[in-house]
mmJSON file of the N, C-alpha and C atoms, coordinates in Angstrom:
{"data_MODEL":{"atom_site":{
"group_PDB":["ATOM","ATOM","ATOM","ATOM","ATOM","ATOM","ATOM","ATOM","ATOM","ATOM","ATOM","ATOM","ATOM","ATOM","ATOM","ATOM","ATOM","ATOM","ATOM","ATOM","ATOM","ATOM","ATOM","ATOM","ATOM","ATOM","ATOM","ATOM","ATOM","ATOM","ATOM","ATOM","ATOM","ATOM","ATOM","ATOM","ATOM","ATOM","ATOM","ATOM","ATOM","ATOM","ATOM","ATOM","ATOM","ATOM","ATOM","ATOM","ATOM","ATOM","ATOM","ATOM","ATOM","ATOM","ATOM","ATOM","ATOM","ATOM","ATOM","ATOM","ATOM","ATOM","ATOM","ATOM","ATOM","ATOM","ATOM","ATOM","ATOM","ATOM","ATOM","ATOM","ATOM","ATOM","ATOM","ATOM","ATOM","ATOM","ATOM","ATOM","ATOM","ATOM","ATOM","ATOM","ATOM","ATOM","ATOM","ATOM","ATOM","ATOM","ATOM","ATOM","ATOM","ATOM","ATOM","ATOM","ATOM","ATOM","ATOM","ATOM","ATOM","ATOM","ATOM","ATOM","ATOM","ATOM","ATOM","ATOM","ATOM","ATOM","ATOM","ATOM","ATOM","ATOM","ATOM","ATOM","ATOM","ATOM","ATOM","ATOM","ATOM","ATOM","ATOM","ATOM","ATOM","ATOM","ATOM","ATOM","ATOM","ATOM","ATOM","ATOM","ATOM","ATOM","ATOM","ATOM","ATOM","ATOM","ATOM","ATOM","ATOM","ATOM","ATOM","ATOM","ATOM","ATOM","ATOM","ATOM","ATOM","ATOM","ATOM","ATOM","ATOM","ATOM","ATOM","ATOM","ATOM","ATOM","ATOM","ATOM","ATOM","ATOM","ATOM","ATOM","ATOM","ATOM","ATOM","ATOM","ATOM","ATOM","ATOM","ATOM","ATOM","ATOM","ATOM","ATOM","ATOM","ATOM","ATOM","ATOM","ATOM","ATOM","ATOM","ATOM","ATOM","ATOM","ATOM","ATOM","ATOM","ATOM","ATOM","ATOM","ATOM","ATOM","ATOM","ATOM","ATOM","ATOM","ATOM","ATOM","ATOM","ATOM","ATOM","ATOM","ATOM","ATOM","ATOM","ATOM","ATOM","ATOM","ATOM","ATOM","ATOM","ATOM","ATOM","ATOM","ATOM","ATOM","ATOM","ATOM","ATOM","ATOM","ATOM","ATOM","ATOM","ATOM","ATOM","ATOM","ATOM","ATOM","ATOM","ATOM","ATOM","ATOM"],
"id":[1,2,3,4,5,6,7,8,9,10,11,12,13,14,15,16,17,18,19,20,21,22,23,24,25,26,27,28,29,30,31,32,33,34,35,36,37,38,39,40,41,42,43,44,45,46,47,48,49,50,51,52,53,54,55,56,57,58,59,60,61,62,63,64,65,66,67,68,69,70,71,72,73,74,75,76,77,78,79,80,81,82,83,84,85,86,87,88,89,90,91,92,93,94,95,96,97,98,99,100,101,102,103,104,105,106,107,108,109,110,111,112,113,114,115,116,117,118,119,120,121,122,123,124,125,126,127,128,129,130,131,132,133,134,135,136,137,138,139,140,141,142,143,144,145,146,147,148,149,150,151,152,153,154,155,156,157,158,159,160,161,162,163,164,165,166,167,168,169,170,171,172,173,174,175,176,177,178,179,180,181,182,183,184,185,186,187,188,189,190,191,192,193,194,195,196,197,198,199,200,201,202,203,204,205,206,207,208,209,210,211,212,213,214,215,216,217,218,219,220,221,222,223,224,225,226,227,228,229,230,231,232,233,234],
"type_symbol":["N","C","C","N","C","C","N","C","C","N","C","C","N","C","C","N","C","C","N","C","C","N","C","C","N","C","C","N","C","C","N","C","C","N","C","C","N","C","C","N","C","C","N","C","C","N","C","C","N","C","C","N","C","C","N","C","C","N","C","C","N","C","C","N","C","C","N","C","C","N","C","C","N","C","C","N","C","C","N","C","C","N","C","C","N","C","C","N","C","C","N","C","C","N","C","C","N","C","C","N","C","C","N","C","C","N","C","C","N","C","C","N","C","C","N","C","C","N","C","C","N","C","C","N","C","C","N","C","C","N","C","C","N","C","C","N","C","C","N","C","C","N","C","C","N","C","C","N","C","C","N","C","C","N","C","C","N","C","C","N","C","C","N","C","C","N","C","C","N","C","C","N","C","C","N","C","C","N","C","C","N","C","C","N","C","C","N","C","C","N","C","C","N","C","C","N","C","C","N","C","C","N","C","C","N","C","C","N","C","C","N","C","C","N","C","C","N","C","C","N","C","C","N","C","C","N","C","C","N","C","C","N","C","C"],
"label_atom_id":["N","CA","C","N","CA","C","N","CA","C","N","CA","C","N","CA","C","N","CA","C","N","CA","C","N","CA","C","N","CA","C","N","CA","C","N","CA","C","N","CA","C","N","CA","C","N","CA","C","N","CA","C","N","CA","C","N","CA","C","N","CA","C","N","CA","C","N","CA","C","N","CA","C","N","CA","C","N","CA","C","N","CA","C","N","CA","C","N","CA","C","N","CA","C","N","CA","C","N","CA","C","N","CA","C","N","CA","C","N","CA","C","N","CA","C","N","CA","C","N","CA","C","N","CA","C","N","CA","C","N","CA","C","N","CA","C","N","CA","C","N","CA","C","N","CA","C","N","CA","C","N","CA","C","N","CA","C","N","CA","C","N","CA","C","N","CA","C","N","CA","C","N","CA","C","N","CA","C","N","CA","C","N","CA","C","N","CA","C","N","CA","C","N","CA","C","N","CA","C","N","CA","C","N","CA","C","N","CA","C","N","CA","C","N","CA","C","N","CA","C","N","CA","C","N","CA","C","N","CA","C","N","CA","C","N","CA","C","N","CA","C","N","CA","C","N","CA","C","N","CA","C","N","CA","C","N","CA","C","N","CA","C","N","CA","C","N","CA","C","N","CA","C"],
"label_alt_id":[null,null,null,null,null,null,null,null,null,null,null,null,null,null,null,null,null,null,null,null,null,null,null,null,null,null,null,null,null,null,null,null,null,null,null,null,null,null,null,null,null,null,null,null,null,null,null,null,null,null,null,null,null,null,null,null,null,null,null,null,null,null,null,null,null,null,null,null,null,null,null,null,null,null,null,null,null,null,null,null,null,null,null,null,null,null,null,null,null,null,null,null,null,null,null,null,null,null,null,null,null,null,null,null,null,null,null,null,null,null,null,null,null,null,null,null,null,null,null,null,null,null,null,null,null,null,null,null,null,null,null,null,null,null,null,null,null,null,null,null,null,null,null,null,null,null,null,null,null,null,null,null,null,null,null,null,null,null,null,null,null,null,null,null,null,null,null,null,null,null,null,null,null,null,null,null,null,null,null,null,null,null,null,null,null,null,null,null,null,null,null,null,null,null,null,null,null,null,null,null,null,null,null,null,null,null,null,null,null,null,null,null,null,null,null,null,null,null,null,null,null,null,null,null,null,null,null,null,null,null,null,null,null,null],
"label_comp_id":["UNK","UNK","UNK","UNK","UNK","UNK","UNK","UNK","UNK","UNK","UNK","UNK","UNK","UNK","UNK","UNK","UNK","UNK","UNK","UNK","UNK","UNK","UNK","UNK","UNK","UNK","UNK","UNK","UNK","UNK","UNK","UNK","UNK","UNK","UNK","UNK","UNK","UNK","UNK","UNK","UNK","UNK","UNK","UNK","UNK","UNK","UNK","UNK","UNK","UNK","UNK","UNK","UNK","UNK","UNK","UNK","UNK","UNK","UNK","UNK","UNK","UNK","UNK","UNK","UNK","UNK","UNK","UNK","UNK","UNK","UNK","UNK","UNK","UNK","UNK","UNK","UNK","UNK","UNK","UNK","UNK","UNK","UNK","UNK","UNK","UNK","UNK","UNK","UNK","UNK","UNK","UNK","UNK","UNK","UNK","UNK","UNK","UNK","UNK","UNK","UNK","UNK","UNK","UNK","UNK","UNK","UNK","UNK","UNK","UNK","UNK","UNK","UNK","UNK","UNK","UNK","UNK","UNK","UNK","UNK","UNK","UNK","UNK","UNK","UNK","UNK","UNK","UNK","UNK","UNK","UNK","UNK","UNK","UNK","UNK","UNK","UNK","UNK","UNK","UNK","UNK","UNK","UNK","UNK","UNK","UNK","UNK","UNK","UNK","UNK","UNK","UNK","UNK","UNK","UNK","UNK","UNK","UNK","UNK","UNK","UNK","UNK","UNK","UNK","UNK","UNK","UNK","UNK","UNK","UNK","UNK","UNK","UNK","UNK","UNK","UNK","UNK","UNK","UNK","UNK","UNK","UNK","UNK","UNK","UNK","UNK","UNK","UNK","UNK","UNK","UNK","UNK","UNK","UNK","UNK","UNK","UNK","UNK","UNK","UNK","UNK","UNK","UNK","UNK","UNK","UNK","UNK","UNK","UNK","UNK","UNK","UNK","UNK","UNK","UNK","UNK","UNK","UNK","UNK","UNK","UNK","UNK","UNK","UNK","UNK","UNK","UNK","UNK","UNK","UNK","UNK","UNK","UNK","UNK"],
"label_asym_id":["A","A","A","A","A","A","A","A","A","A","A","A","A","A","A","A","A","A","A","A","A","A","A","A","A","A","A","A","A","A","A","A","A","A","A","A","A","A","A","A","A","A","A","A","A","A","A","A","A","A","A","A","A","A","A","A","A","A","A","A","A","A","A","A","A","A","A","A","A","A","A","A","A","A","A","A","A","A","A","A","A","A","A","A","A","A","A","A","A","A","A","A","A","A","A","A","A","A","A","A","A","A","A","A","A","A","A","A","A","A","A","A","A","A","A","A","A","A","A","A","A","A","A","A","A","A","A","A","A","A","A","A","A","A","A","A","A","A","A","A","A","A","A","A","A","A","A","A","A","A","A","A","A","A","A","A","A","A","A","A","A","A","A","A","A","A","A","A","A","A","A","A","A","A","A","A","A","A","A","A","A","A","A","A","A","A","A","A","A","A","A","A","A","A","A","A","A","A","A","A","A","A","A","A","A","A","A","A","A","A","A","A","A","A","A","A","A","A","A","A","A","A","A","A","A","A","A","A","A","A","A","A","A","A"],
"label_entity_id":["1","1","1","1","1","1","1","1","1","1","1","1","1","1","1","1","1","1","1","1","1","1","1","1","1","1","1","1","1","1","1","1","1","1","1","1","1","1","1","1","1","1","1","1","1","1","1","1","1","1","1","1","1","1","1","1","1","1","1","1","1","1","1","1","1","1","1","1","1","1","1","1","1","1","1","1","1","1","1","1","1","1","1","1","1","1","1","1","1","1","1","1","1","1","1","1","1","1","1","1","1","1","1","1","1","1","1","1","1","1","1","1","1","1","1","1","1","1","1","1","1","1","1","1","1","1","1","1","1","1","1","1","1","1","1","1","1","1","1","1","1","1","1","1","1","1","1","1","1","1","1","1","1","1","1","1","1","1","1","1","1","1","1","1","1","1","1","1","1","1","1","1","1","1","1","1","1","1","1","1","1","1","1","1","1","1","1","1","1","1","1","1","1","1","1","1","1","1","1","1","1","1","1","1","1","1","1","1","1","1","1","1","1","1","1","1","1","1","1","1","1","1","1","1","1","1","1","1","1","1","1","1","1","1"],
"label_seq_id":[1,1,1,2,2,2,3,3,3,4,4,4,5,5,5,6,6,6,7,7,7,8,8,8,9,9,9,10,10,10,11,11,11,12,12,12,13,13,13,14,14,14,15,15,15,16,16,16,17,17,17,18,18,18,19,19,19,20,20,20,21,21,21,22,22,22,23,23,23,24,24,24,25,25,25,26,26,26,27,27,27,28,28,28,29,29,29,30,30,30,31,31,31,32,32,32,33,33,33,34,34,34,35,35,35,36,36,36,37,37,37,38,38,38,39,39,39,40,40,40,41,41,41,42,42,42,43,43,43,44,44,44,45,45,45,46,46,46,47,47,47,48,48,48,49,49,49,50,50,50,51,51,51,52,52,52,53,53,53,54,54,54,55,55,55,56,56,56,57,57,57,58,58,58,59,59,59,60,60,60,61,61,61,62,62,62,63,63,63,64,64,64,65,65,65,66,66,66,67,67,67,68,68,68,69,69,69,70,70,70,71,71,71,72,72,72,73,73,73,74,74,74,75,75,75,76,76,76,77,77,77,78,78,78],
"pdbx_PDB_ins_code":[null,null,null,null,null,null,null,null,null,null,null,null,null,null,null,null,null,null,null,null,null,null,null,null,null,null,null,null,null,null,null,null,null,null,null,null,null,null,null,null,null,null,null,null,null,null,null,null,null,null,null,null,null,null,null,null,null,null,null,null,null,null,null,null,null,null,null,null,null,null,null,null,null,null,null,null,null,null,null,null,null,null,null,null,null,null,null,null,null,null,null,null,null,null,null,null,null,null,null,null,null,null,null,null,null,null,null,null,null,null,null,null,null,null,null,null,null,null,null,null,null,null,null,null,null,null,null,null,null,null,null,null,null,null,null,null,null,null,null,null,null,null,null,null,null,null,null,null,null,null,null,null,null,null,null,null,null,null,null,null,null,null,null,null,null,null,null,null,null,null,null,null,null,null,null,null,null,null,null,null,null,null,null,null,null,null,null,null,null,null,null,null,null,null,null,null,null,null,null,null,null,null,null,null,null,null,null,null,null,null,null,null,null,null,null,null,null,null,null,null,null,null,null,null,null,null,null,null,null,null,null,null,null,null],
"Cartn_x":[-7.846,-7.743,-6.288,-6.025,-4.765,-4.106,-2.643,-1.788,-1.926,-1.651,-1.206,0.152,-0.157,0.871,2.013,3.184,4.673,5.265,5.44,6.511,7.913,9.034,10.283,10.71,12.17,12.72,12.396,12.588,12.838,11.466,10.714,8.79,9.245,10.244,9.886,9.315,9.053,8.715,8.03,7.091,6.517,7.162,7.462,7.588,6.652,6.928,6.102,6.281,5.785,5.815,6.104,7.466,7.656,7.449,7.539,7.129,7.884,8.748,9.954,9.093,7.763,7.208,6.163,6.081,4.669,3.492,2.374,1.179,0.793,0.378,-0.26,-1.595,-2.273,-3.957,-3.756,-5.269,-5.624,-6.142,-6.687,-6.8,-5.994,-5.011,-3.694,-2.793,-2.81,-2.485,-2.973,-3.787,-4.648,-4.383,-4.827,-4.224,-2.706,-2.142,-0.106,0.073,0.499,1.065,1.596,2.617,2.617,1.293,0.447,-0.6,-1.948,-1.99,-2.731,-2.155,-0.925,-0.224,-0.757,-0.494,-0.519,-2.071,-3.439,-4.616,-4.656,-3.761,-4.604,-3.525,-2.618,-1.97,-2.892,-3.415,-4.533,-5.891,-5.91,-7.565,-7.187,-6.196,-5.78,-5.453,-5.025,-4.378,-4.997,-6.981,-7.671,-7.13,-6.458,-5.577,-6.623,-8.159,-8.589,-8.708,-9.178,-9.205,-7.829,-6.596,-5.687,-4.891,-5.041,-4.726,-5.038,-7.085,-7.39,-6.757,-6.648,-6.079,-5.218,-4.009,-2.51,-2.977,-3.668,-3.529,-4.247,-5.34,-5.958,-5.136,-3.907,-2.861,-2.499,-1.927,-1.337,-1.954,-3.54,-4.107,-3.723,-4.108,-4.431,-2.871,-1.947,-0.433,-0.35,-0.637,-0.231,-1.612,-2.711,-3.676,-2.992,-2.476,-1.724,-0.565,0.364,1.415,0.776,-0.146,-0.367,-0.962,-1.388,-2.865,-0.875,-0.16,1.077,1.738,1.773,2.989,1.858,0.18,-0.193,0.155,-0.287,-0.134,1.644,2.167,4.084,4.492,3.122,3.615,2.854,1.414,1.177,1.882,2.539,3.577,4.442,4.871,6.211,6.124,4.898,3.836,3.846,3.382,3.332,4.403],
"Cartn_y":[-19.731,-18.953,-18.551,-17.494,-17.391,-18.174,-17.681,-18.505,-17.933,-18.997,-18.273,-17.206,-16.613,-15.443,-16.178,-15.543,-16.805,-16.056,-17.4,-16.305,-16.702,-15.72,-15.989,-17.631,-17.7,-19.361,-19.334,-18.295,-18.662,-18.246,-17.815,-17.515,-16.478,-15.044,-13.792,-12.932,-13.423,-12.044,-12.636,-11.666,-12.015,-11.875,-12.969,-12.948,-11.974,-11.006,-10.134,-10.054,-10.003,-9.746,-8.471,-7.831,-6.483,-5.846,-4.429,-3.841,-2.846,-2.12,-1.045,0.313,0.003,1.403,1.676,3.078,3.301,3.406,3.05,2.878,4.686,5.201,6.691,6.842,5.972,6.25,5.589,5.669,5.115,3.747,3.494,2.038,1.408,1.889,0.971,0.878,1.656,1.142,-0.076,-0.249,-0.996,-2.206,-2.643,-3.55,-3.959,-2.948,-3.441,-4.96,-5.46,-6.887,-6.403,-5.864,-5.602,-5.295,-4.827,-4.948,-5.545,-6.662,-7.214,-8.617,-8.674,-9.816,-9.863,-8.477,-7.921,-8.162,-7.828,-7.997,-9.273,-10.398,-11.624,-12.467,-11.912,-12.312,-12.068,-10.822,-10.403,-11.385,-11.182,-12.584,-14.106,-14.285,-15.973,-16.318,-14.956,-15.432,-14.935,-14.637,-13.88,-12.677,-11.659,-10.525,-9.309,-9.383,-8.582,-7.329,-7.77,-6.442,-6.105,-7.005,-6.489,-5.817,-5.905,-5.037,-3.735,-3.575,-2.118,-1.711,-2.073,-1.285,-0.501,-1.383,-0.761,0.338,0.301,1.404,2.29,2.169,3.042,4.27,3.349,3.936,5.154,4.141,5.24,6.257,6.416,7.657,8.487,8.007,8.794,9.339,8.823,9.572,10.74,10.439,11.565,12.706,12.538,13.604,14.584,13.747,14.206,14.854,14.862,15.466,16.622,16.18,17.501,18.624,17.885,19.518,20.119,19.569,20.045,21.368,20.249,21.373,22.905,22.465,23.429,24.847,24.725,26.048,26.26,25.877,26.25,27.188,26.487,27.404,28.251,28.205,29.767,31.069,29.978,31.167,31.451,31.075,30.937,32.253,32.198,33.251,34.609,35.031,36.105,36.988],
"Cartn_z":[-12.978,-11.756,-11.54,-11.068,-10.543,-9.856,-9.76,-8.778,-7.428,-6.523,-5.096,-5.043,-4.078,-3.943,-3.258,-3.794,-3.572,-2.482,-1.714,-0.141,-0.773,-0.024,-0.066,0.009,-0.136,0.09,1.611,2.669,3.658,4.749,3.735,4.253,5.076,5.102,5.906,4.798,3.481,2.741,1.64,1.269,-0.157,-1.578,-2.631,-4.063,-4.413,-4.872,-6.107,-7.252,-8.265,-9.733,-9.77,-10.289,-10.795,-12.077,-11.639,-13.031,-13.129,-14.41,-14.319,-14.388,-14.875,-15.138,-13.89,-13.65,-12.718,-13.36,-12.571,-12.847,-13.363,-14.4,-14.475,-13.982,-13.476,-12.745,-11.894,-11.109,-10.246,-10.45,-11.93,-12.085,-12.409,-12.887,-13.377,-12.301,-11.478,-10.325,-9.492,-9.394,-8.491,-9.687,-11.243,-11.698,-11.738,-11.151,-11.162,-10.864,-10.896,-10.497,-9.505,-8.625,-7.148,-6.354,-6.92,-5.786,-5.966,-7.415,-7.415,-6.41,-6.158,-5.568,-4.362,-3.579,-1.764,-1.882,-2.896,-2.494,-2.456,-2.835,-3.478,-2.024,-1.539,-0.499,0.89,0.957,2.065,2.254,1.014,0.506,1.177,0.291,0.69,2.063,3.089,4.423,5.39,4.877,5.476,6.81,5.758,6.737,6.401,5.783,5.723,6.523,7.897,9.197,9.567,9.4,9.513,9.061,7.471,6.433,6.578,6.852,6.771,8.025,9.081,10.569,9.957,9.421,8.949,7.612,7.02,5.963,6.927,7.403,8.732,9.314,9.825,10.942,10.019,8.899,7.501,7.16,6.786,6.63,7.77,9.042,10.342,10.451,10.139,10.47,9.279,7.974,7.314,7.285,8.135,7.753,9.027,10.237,11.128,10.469,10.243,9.118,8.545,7.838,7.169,7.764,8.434,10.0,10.477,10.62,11.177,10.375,9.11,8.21,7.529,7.497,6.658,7.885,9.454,10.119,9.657,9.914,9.243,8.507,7.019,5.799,5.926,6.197,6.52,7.679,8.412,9.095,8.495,7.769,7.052,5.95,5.557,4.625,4.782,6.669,6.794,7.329],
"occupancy":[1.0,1.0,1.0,1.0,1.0,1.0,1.0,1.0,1.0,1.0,1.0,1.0,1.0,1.0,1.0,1.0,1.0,1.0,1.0,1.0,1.0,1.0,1.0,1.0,1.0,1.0,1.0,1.0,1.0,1.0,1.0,1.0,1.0,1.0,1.0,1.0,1.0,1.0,1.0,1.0,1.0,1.0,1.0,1.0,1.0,1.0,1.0,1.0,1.0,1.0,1.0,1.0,1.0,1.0,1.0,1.0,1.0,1.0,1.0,1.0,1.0,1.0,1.0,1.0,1.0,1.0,1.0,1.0,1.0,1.0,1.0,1.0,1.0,1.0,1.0,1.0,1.0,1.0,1.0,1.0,1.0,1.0,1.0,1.0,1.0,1.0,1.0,1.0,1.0,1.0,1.0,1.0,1.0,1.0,1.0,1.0,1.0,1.0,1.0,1.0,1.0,1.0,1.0,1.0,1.0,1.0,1.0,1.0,1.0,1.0,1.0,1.0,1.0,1.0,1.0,1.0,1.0,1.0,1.0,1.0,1.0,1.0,1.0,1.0,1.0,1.0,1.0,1.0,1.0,1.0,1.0,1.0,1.0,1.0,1.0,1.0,1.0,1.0,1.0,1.0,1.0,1.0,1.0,1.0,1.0,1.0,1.0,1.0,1.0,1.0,1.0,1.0,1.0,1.0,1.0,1.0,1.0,1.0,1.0,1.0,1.0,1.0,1.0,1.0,1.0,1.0,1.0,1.0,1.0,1.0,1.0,1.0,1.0,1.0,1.0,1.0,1.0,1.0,1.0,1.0,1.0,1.0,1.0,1.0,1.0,1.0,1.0,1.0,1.0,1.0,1.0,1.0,1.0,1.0,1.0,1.0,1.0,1.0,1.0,1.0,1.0,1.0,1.0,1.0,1.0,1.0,1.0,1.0,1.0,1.0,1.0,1.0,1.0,1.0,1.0,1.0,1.0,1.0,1.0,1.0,1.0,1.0,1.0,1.0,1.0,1.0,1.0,1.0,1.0,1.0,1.0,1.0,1.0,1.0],
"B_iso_or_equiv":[0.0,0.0,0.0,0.0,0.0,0.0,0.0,0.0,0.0,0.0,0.0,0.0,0.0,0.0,0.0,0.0,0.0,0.0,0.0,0.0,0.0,0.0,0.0,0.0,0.0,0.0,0.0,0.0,0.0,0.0,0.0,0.0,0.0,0.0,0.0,0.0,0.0,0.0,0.0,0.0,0.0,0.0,0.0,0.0,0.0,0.0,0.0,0.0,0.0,0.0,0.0,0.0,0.0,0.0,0.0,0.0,0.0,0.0,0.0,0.0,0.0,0.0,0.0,0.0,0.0,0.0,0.0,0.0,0.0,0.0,0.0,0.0,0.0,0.0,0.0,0.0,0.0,0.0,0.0,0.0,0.0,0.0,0.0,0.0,0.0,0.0,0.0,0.0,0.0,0.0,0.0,0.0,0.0,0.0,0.0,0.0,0.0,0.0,0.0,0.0,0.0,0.0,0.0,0.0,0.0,0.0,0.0,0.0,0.0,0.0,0.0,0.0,0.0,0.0,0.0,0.0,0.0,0.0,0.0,0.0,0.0,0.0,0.0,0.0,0.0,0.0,0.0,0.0,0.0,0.0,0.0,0.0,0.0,0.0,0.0,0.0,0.0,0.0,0.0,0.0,0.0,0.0,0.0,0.0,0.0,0.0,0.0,0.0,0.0,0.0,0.0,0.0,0.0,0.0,0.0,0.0,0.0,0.0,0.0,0.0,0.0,0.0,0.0,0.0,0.0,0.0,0.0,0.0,0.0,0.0,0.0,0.0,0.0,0.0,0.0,0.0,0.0,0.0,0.0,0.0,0.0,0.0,0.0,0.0,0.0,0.0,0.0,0.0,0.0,0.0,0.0,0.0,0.0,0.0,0.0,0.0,0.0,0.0,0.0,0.0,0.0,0.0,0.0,0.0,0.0,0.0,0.0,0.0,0.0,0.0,0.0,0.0,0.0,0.0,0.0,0.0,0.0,0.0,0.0,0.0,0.0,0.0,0.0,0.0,0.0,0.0,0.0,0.0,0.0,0.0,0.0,0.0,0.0,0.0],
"pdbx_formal_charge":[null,null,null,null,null,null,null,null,null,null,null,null,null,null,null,null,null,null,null,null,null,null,null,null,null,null,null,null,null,null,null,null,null,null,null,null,null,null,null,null,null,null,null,null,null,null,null,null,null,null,null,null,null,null,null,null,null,null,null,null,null,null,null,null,null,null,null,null,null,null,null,null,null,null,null,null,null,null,null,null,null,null,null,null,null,null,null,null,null,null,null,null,null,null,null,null,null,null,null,null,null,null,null,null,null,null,null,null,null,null,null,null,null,null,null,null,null,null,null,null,null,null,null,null,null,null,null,null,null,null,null,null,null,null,null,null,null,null,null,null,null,null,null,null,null,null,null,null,null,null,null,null,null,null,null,null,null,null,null,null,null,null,null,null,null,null,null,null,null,null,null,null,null,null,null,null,null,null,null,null,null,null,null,null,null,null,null,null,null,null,null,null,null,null,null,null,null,null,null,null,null,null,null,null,null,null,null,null,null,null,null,null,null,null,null,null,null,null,null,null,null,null,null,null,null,null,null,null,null,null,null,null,null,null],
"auth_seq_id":[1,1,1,2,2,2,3,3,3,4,4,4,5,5,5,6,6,6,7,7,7,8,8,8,9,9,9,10,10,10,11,11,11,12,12,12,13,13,13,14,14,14,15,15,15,16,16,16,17,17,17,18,18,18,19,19,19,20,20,20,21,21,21,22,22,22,23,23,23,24,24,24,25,25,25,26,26,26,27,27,27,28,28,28,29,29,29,30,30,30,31,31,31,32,32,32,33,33,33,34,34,34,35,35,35,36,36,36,37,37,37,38,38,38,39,39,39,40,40,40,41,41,41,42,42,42,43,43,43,44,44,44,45,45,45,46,46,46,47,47,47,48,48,48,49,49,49,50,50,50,51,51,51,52,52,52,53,53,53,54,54,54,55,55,55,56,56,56,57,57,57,58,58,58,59,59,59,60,60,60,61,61,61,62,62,62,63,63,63,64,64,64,65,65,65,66,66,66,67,67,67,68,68,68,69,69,69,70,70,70,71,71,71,72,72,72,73,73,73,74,74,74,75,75,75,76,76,76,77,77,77,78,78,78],
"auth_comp_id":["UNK","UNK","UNK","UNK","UNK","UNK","UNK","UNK","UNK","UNK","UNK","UNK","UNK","UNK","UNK","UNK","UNK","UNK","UNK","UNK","UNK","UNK","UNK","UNK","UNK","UNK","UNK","UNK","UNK","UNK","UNK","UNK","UNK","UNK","UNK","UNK","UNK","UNK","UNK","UNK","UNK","UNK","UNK","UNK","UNK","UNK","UNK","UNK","UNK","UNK","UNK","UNK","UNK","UNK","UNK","UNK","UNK","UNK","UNK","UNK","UNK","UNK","UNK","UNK","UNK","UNK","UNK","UNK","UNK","UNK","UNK","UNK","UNK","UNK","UNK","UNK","UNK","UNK","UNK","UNK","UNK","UNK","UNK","UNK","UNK","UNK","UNK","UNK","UNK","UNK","UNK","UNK","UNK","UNK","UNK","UNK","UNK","UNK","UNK","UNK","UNK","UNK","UNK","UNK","UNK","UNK","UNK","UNK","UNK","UNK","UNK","UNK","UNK","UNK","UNK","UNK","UNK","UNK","UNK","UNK","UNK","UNK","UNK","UNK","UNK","UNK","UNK","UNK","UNK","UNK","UNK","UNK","UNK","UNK","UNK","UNK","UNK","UNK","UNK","UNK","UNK","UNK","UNK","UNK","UNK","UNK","UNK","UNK","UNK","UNK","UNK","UNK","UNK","UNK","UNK","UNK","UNK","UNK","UNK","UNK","UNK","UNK","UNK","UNK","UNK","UNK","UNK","UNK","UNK","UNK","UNK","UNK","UNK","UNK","UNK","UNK","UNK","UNK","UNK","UNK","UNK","UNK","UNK","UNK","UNK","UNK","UNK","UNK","UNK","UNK","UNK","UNK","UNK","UNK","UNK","UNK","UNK","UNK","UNK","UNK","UNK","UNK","UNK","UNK","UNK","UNK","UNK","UNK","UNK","UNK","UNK","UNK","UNK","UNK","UNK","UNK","UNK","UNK","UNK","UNK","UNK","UNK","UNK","UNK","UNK","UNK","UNK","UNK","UNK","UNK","UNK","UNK","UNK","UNK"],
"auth_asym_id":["A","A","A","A","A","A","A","A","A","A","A","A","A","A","A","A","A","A","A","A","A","A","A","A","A","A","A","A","A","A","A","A","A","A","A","A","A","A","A","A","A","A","A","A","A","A","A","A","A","A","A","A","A","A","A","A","A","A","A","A","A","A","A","A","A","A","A","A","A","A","A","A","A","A","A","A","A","A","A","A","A","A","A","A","A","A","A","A","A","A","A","A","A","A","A","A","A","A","A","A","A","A","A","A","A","A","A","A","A","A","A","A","A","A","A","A","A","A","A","A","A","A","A","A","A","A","A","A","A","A","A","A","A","A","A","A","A","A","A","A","A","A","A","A","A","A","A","A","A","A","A","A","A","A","A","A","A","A","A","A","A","A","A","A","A","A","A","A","A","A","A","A","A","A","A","A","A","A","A","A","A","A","A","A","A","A","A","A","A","A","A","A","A","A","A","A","A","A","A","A","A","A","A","A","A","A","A","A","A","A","A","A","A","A","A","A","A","A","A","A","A","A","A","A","A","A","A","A","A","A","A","A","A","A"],
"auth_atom_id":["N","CA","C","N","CA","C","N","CA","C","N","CA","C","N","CA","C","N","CA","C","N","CA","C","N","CA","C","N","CA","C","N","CA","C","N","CA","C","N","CA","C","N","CA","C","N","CA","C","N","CA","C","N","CA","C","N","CA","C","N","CA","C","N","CA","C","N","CA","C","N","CA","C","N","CA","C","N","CA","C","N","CA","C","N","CA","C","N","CA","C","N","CA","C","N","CA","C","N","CA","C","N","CA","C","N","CA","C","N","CA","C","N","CA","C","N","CA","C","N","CA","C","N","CA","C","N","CA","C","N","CA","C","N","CA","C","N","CA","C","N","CA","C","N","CA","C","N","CA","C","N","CA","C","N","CA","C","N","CA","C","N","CA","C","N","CA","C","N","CA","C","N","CA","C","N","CA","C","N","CA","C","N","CA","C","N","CA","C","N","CA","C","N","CA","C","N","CA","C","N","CA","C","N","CA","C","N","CA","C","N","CA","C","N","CA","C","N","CA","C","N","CA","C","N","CA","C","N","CA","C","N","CA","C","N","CA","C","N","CA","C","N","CA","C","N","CA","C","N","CA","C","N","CA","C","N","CA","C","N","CA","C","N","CA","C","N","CA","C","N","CA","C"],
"pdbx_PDB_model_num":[1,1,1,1,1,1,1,1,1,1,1,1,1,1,1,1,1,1,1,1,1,1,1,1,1,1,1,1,1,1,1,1,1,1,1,1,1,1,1,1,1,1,1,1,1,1,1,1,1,1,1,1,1,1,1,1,1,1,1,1,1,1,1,1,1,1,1,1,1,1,1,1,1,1,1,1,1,1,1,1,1,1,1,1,1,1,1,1,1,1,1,1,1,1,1,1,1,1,1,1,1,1,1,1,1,1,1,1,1,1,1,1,1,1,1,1,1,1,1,1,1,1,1,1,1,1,1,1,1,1,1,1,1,1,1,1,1,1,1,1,1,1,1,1,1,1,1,1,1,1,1,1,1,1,1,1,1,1,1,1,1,1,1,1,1,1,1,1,1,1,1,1,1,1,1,1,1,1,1,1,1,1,1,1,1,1,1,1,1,1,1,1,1,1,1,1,1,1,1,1,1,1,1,1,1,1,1,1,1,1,1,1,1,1,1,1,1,1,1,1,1,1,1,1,1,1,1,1,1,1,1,1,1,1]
}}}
């Protein structure tokens, strides 16, 4: 089984396993060692509903962003 996910010396932050290269998909992303860490940190500290809220917020701000900038560039257009 895996290890537990490692907090800092001083427990404000999570140890992650890094990686120098980016993930090129969507599944190799999701296998990265940075975010197989953050899922297995969410699991272990049952932050499930609190996790999705915050990515939640995140969709809902940039679909907001974007309803913004697309009227812009079509003004910008004509």
């Amino acid at each position: 089984m895996a290890e537990k996910v490692k907090l800092s010396e001083d427990g404000s932050s999570i140890d992650f396993v890094t990686s120098d290269s980016l993930p090129t998909s969507l599944k190799k992303f999701r296998q990265s060692p940075e975010i197989e860490g953050f899922y297995r940190f969410v699991y272990e500290n049952d932050l499930q509903r609190e996790a999705f809220d915050i990515l939640d917020k995140i969709v809902q701000r940039r679909k907001a962003l974007k309803v913004k900038v697309k009227p812009a560039k079509v003004a910008k257009t004509k």
